[in-house]
PLY file of the C-alpha trace (Angstrom):
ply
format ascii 1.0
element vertex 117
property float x
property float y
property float z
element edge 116
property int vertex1
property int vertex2
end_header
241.14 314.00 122.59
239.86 316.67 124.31
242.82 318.06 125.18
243.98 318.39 121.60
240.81 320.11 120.52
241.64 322.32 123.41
244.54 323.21 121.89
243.54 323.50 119.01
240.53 325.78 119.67
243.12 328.23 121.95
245.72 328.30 118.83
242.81 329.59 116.32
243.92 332.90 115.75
247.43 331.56 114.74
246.16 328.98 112.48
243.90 332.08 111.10
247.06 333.83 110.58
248.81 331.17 108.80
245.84 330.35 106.25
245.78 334.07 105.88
249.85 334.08 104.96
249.12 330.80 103.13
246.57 332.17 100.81
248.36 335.78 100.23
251.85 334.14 98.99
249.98 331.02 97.43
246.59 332.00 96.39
246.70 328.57 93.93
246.35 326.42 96.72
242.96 328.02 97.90
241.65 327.71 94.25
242.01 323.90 94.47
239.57 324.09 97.03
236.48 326.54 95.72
234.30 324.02 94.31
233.83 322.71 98.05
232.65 326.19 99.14
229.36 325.40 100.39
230.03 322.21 101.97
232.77 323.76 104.09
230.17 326.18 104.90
227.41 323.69 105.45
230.20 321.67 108.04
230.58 325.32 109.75
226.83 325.51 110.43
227.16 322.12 111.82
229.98 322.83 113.77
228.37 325.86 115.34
225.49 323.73 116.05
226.61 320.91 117.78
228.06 323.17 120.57
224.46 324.29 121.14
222.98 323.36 124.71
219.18 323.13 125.34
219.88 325.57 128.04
220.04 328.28 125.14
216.93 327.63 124.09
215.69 328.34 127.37
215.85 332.28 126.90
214.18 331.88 123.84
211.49 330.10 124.96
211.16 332.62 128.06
211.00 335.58 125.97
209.84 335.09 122.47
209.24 338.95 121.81
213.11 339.53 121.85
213.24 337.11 118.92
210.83 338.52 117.02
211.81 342.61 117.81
215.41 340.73 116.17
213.77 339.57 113.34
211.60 343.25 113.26
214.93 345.30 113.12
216.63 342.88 110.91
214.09 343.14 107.85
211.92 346.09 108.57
213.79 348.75 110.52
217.56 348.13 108.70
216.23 348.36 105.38
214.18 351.25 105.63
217.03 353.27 107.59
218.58 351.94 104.43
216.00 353.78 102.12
216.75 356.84 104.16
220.03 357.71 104.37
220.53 356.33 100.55
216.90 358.95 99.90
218.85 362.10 102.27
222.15 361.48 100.54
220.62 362.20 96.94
222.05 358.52 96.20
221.12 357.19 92.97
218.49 354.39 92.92
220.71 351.71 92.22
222.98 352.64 95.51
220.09 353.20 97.39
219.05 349.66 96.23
221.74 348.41 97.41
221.79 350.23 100.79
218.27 348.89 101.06
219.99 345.28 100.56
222.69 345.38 102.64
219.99 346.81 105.75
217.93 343.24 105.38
220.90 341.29 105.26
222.53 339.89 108.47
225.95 340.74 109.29
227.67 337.95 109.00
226.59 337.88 105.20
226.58 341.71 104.36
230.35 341.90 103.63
229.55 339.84 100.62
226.86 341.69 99.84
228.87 344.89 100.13
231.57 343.55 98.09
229.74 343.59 94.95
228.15 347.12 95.41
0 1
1 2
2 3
3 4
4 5
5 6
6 7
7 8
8 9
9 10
10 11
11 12
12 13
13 14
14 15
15 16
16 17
17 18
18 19
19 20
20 21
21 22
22 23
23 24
24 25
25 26
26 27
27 28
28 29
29 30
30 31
31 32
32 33
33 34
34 35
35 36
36 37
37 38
38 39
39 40
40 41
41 42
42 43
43 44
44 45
45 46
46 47
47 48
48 49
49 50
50 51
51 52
52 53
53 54
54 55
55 56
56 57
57 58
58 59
59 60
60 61
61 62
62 63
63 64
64 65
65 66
66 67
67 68
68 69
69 70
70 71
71 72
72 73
73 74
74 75
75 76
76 77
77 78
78 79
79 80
80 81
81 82
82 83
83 84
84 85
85 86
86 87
87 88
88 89
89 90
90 91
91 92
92 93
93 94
94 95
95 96
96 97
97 98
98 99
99 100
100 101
101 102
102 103
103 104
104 105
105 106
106 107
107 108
108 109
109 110
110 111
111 112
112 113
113 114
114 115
115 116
């Protein structure tokens, strides 16, 4: 078994580029599948947490303050560099708004968030 998840795991960018070719000359079949958005996403989060190790934790645990300087930049310092370019560029508020929201989101999620600007 592990030896096919092996496998598997070392052939992702190929599967990646087949559901990518998959979806662009059949979008239909992806459709099928959008009402199951957020339980493929939950299964993600699990998947990314089960290959967690206490070990680390360990860092965490050893150095808080890098966590929380993180968690400073993330929603304090990225949304008000935000406010200031959008505030130097003459943007209007609405684009500075958004420039504002896409600086406290984390990057995983802010090319979703930039989508719809």
């Amino acid at each position: 078994m592990n030896k096919i998840l092996r496998n598997f795991s070392q052939l992702l960018p190929v599967w990646v580029i087949l559901a990518g070719v998959l979806g662009y000359f059949y979008p239909a079949f992806y459709l099928l599948w959008r009402n199951y958005n957020e339980w493929f996403f939950a299964l993600t989060m699990v998947g990314v947490g089960a290959v967690l190790h206490p070990q680390d934790f360990r860092f965490i645990r050893r150095q808080p303050q890098i966590v929380f300087l993180g968690t400073l930049a993330q929603f304090l310092i990225m949304p008000a560099l935000g406010f200031s370019i959008g505030y130097l560029l003459g943007l209007p508020r609405d684009l500075r708004l958004g420039l504002i929201v896409v600086g406290a989101v984390p990057g995983a999620m802010a090319s979703n968030v930039i989508s719809y600007l």
